[in-house]
C-alpha positions as CSV (number, residue, x, y, z in Angstrom):
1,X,-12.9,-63.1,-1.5
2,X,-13.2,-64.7,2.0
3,X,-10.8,-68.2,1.1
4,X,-12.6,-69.7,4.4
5,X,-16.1,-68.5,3.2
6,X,-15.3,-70.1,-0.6
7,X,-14.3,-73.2,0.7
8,X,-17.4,-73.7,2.9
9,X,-19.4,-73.3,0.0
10,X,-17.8,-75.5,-2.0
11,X,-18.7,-78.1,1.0
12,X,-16.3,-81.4,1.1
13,X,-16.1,-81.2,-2.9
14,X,-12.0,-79.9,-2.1
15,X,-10.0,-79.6,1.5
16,X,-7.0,-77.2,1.1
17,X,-3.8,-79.2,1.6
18,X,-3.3,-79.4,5.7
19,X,-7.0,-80.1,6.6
20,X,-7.2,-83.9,5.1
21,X,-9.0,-85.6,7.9
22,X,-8.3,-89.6,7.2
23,X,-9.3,-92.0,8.6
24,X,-7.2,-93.6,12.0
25,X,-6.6,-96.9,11.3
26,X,-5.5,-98.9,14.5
27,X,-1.9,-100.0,14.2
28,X,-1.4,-103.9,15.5
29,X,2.9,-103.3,17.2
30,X,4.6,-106.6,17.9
31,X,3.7,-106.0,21.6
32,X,0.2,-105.9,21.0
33,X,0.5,-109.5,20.0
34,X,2.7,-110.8,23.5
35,X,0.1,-108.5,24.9
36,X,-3.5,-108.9,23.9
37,X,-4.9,-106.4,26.4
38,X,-2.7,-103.2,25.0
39,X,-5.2,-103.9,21.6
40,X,-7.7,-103.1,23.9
41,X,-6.4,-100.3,25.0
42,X,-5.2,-99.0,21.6
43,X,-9.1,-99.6,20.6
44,X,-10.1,-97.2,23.5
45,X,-7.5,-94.2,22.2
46,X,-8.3,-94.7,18.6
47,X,-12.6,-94.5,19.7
48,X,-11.4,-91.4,21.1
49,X,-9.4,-89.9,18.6
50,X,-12.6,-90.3,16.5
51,X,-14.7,-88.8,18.9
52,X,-12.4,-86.0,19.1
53,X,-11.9,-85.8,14.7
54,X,-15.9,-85.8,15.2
55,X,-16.0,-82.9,17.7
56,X,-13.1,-80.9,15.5
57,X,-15.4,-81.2,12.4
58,X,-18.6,-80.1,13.9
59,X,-16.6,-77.3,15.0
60,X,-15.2,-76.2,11.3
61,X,-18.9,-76.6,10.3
62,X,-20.6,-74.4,12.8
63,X,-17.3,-71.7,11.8
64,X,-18.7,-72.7,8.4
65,X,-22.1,-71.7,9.4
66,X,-21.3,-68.3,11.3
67,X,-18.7,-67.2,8.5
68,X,-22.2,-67.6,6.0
69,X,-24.1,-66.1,9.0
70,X,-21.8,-63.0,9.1
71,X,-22.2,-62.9,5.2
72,X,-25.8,-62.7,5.0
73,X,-25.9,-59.9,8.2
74,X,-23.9,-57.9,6.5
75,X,-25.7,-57.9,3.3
76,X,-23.5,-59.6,1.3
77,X,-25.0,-62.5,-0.9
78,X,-25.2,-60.2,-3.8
79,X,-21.9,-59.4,-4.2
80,X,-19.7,-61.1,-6.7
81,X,-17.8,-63.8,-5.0
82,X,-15.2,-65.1,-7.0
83,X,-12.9,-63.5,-10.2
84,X,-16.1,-65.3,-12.7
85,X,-18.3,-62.9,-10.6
86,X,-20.2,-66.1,-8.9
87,X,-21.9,-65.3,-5.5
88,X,-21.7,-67.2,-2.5
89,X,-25.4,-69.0,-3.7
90,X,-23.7,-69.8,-7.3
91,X,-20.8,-71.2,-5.9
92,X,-22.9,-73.4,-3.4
93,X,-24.8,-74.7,-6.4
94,X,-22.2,-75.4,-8.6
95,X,-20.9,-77.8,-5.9
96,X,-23.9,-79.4,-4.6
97,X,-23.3,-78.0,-0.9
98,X,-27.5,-78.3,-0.2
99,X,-26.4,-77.2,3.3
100,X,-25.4,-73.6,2.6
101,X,-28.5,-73.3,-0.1
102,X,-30.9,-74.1,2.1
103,X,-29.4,-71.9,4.6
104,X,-29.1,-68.8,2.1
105,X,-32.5,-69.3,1.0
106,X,-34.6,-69.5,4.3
107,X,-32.1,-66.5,6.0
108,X,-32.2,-64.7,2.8
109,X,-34.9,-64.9,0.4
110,X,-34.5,-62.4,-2.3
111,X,-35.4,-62.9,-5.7
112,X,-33.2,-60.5,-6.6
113,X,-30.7,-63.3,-5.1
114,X,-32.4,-65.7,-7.8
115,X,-31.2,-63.4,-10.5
116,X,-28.0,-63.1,-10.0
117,X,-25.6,-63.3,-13.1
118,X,-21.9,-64.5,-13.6
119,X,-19.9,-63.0,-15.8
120,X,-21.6,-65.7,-18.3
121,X,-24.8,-64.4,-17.4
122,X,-25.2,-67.2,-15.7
123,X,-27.9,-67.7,-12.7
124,X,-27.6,-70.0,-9.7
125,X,-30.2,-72.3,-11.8
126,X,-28.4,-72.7,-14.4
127,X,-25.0,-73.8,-12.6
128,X,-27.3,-76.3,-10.3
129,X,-29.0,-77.3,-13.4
130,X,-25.5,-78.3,-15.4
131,X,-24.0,-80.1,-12.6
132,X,-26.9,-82.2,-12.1
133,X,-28.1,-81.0,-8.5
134,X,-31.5,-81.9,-8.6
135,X,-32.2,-81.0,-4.7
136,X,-30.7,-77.8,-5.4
137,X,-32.8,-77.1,-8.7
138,X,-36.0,-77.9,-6.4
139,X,-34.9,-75.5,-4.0
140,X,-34.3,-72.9,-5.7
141,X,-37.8,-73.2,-7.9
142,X,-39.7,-73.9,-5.0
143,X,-37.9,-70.4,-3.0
144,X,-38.7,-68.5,-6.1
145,X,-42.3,-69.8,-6.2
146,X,-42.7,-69.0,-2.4
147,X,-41.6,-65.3,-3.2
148,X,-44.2,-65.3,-6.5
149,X,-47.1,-66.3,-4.0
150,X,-46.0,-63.3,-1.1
151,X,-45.5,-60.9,-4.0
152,X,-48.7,-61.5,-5.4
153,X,-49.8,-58.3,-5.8
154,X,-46.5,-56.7,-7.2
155,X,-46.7,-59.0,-10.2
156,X,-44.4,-61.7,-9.0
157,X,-42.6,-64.1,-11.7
158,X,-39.4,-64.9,-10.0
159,X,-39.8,-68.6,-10.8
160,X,-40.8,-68.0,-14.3
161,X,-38.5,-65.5,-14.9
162,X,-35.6,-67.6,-13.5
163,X,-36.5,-70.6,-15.4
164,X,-36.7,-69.0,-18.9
165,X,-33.4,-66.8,-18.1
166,X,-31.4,-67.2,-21.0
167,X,-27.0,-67.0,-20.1
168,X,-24.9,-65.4,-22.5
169,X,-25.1,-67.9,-25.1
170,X,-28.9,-67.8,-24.7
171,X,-29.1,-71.5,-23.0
172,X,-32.0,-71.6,-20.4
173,X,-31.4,-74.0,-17.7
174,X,-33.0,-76.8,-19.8
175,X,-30.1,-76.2,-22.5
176,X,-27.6,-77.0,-20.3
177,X,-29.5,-79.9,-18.8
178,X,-29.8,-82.1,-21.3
179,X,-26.0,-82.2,-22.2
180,X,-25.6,-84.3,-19.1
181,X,-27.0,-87.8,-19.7
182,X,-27.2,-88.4,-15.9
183,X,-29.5,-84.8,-15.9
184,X,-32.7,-87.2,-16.8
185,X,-34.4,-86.1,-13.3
186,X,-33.3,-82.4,-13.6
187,X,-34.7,-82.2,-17.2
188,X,-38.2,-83.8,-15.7
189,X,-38.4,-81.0,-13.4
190,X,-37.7,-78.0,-15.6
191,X,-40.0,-79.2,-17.9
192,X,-42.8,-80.0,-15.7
193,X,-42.5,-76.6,-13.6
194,X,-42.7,-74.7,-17.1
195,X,-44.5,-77.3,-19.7
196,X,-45.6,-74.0,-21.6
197,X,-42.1,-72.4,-22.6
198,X,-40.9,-73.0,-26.3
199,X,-37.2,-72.9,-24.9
200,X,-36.5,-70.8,-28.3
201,X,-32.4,-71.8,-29.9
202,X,-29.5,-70.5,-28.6
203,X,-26.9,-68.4,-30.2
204,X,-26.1,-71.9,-31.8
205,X,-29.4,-72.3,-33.2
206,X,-29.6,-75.2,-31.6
207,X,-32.9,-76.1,-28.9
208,X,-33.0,-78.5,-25.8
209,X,-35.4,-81.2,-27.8
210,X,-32.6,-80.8,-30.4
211,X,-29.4,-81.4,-28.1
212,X,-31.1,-84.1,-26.5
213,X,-31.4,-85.9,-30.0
214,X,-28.5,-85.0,-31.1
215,X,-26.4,-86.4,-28.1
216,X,-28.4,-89.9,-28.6
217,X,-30.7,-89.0,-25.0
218,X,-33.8,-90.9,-26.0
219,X,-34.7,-90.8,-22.4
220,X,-34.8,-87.0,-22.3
221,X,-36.0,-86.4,-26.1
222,X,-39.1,-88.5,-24.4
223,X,-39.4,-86.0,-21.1
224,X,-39.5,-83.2,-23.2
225,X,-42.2,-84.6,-25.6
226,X,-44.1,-85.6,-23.2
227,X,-44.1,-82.5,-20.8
228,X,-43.8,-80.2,-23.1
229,X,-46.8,-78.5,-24.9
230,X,-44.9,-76.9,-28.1
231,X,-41.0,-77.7,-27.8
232,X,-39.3,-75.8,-30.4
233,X,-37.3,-78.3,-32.0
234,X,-34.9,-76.8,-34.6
235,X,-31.3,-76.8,-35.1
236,X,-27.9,-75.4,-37.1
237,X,-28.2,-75.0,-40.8
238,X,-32.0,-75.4,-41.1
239,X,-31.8,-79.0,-39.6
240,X,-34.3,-80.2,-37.2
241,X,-34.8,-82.6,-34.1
242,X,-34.8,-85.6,-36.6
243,X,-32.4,-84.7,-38.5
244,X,-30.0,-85.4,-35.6
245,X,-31.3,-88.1,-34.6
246,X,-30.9,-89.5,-38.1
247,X,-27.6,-88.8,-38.3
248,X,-26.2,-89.5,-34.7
249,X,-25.0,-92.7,-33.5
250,X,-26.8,-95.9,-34.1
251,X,-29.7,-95.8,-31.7
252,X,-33.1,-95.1,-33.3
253,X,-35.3,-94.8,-29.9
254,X,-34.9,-91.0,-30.5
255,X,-35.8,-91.3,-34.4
256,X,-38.9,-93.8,-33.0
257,X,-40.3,-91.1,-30.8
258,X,-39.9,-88.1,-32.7
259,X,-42.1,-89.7,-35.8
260,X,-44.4,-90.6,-33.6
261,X,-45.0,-87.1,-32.1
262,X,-43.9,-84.8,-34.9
263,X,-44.4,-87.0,-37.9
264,X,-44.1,-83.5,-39.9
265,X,-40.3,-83.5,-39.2
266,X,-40.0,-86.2,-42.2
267,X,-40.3,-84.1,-44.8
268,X,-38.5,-80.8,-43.5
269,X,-35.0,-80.0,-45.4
270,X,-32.2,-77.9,-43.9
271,X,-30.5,-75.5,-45.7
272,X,-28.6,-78.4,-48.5
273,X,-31.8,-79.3,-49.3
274,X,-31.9,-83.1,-47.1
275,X,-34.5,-84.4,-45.2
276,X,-33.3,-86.9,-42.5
277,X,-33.9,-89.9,-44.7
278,X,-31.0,-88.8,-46.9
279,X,-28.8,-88.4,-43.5
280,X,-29.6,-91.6,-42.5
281,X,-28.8,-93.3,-45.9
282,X,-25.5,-91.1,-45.9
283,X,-24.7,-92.7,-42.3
284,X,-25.9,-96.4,-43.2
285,X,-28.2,-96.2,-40.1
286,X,-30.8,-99.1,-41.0
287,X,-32.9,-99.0,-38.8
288,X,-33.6,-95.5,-38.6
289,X,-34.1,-95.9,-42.4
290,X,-36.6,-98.5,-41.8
291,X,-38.7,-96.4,-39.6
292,X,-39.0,-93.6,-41.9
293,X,-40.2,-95.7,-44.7
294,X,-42.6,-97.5,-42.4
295,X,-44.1,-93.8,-41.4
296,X,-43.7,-92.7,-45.0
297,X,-42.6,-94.1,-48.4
298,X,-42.9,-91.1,-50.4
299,X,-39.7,-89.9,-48.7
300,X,-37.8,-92.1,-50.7
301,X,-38.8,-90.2,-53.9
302,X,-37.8,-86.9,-52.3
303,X,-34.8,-85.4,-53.9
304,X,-32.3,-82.8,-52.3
305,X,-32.9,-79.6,-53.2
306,X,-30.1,-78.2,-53.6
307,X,-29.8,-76.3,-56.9
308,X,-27.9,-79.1,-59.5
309,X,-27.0,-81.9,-57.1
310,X,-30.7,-83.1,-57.1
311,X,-30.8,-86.9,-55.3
312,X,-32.6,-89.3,-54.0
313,X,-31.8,-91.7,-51.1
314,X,-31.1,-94.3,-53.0
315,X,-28.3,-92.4,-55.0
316,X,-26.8,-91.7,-52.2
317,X,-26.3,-94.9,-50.9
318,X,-25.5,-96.0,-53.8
319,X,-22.5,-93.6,-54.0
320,X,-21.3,-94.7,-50.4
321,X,-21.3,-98.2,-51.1
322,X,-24.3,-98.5,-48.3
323,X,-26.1,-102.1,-49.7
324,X,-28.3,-102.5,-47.3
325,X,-30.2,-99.4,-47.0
326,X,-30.4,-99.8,-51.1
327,X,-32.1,-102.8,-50.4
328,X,-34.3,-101.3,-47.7
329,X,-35.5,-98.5,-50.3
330,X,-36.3,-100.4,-52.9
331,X,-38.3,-103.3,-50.6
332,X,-40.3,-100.7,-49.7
333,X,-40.1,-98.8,-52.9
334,X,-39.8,-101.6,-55.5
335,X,-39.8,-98.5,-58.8
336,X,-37.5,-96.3,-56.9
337,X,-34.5,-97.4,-59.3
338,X,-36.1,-95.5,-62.2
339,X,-35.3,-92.2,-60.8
340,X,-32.3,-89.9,-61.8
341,X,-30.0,-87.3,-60.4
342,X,-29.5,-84.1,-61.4
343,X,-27.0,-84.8,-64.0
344,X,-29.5,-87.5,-65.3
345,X,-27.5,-90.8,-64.1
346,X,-29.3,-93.7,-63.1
347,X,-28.1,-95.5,-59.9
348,X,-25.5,-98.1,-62.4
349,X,-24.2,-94.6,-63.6
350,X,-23.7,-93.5,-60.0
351,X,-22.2,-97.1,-58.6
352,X,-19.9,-96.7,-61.8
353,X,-18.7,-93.1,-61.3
354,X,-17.9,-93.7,-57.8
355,X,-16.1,-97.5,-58.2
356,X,-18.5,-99.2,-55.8
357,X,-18.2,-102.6,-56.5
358,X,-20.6,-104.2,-54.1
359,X,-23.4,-102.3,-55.4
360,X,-22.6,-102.9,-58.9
361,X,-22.4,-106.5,-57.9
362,X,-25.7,-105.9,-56.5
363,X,-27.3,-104.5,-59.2
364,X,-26.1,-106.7,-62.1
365,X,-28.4,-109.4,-60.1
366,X,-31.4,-107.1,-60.1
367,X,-33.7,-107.8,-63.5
368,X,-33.7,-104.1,-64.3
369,X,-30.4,-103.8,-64.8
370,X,-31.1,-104.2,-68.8
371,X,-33.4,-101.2,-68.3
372,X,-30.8,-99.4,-66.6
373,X,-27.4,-100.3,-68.9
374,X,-28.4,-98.6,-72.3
375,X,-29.8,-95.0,-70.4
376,X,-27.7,-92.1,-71.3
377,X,-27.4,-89.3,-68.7
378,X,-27.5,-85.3,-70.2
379,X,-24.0,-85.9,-71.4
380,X,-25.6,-88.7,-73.6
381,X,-23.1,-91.4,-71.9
382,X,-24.9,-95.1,-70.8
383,X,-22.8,-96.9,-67.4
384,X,-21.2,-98.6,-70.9
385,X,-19.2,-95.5,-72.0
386,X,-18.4,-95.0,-67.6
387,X,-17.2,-98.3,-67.4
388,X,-15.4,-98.5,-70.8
389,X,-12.1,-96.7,-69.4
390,X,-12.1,-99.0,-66.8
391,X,-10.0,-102.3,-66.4
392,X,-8.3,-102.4,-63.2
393,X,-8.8,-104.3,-60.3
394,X,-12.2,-105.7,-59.1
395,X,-13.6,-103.1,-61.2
396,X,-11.8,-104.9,-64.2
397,X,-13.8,-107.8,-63.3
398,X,-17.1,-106.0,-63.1
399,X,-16.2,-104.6,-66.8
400,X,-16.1,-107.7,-68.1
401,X,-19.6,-108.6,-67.5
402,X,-20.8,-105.8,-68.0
403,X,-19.4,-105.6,-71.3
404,X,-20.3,-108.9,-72.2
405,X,-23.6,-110.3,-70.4
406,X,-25.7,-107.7,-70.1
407,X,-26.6,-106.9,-73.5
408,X,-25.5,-103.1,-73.7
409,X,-25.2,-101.4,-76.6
410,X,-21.6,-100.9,-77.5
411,X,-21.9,-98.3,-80.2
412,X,-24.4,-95.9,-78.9
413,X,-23.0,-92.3,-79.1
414,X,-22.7,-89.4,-76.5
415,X,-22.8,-85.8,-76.9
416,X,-19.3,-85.9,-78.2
417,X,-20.2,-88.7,-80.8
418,X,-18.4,-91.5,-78.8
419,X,-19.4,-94.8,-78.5
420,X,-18.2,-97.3,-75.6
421,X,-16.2,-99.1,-78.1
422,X,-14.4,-95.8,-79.0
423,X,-13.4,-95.3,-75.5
424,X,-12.3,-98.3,-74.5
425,X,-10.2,-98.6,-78.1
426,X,-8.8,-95.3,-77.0
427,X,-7.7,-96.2,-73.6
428,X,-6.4,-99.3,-74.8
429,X,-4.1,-97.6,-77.2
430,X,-2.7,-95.1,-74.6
431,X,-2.1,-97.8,-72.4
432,X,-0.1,-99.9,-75.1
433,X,1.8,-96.7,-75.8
434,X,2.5,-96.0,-72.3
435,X,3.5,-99.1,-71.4
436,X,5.9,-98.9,-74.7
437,X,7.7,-95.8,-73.6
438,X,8.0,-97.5,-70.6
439,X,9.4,-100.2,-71.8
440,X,12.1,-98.5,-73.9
441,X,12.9,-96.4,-71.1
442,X,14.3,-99.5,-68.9
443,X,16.2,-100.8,-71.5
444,X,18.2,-97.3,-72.5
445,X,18.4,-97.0,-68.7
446,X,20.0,-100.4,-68.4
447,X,21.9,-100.0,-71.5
448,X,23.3,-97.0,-69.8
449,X,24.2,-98.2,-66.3
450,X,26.0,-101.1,-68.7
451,X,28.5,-99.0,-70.5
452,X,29.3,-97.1,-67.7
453,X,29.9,-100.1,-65.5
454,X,31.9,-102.8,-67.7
């Protein structure tokens, strides 16, 4: 590897130690001020200097020049470059040095150039297209279209080929573009120059529309859409476009967009069984809730499929202590209370099992909670035998109106013929004999400590 050649690739990005060229600032002596004239003077030197710092660089760029010049004679552009196996052009891309591209592709155009790999299979598109080099990604497509419309009758499909080139993770160019929220103009251009291409997953399953929603880019998730004819949009474990965008971060533009122009995606699980409804009720994303149920209510009455942990959103915001989105569900879905999980709880079961006082709170001031309090779930227990063990805390609180005001019936039996009452008897008892041994524990410790002492 040529160190001079590298670094003129690499443009002004990095100057080995030695070459820093700062700037002259004039320096004002005490002499200078007895002797206005001499600033004059030191003006006239320090012009100079500059015109001289100007004259020396020129000079390193036309050695610049000549050492690509002698480079491209000699047939060497395809060679690897550096230890990563980058040519001179990948090298030149990856820094943004437009200078040397545009040099390397009128002096040299080969597609076979285009196609160079790195030793991540990468192409000089996809390191221009990463870094966010929009003039260089032009460049590049335009050079490869040039050699498509001379090569006509051979076949031709450099540009195509180089934009659909997949690296060793199978990212395109698009893939790594859309990682980069500054990439917005990059992304605009791949997908313009190739509106037809699928862009299929990588080895992470996961496609540009999807990376783009995951990451939150509403901007990009809206270039693709629009510019693309059929984006493939799936990602890991089954999920989809939506599904990130449900479950990412707080800003629904993303969600917005993707109902609008897949409204199909609502209803698609992933591999648990969820639909991005559930996500967003799991992540307390309101708005993105609100959206869905606006597009379609009979997502609220979708349960997850997987095989015995059967839900519905509401259960699960229930069991996350998530209020609001309960209250967004049933607005919307005013009878989705009646539903149950797998296990055959109601939503007070589920608030109970999981101590979530604010939505036990909240459902105690719903009217339906009498319809609610006396169900039994396929272990034949009502919320009355849940909450009989319970008399701690807030929770102890919650017990007591439970118990008391909302007209539960205290002797129904479960599958093991208990009743609330015989629960909460039992508990009580333990906790009287715990709190005995306790008690009689202190006092022979005491009584100890007291004979050994006095």
């Amino acid at each position: 590897m040529d160190p001079k050649l590298y670094r003129g690739a690499m443009g002004d990005k990095e100057k080995m130690r030695g070459e820093e060229k700062p700037e002259l600032v004039p320096q004002i002596s005490w002499s200078s001020r007895l002797f206005p004239w001499i600033n004059w003077s030191n003006g006239r030197d320090t012009e100079s200097s500059k015109q001289k710092m100007r004259g020396k660089e020129n000079e390193d760029n036309d050695d610049d020049v000549l050492n690509l010049m002698r480079c491209i004679n000699d047939q060497q552009l395809e060679l690897p470059f550096t230890s990563n196996k980058n040519t001179i052009l990948h090298v030149a891309a990856q820094f943004g040095n437009q200078k040397y591209v545009k040099i390397i592709l009128e002096k040299s155009p080969l597609p076979s150039l285009l196609r160079c790999l790195n030793i991540d299979d990468e192409t000089p598109l996809h390191i221009a297209a990463r870094e966010g080099h929009l003039d260089i990604v032009i460049a590049l497509i335009e050079c490869a279209k040039r050699l498509d419309h001379e090569e006509v009758e051979s076949g031709g499909g450099a540009a195509m080929e180089m934009l659909r080139a997949q690296n060793k993770d199978n990212d395109t160019a698009l893939h790594m573009a859309v990682r980069n929220p500054r990439n917005l103009d990059v992304v605009k251009w791949l997908t313009k120059e190739d509106p037809e291409f699928t862009h299929p997953p990588n080895n992470a399953q996961e496609t540009p529309l999807y990376l783009a929603a995951e990451r939150q880019h509403s901007d990009m998730v809206s270039m693709i859409l629009k510019n693309c004819t059929s984006p493939a949009y799936s990602g890991p474990k089954g999920q989809t476009a939506l599904h990130a965008a449900a479950t990412s971060g707080w800003q629904s533009e993303s969600t917005k967009l993707l109902l609008e122009q897949k409204p199909g995606l609502i209803k698609e699980t992933d591999e648990y069984g969820c639909i991005p409804l559930h996500y967003a009720a799991l992540h307390d994303n309101k708005d993105k809730v609100k959206l869905m149920l606006e597009k379609d209510t009979s997502v609220a009455y979708i349960t997850t499929g997987k095989e015995g942990d059967e839900k519905t959103a509401l259960h699960i915001a229930a069991a996350h202590g998530n209020v609001d989105i309960m209250e967004k569900l049933l607005l919307c879905c005013p009878d989705c209370w009646e539903m149950v999980n797998s296990k055959g709880q109601n939503v007070l079961h589920i608030a109970l099992d999981t101590e979530q006082v604010e939505v036990i709170e909240y459902i105690l001031k719903k009217p339906w909670i009498i319809c609610l309090i006396n169900q039994k779930d396929i272990e034949g227990n009502t919320p009355l035998h849940l909450v009989a063990p319970i008399s701690r805390g807030d929770m102890g609180k919650l017990w007591a109106k439970l118990w008391v005001e909302c007209s539960g019936d205290h002797e129904a039996r479960n599958n093991k013929n208990e009743t609330p009452s015989d629960i909460h008897e039992k508990v009580r008892i333990l906790t009287l004999t715990a709190y005995d041994m306790f008690s009689h524990g202190m006092h022979r410790t005491y009584h100890n400590v007291e004979k050994h002492t006095f």
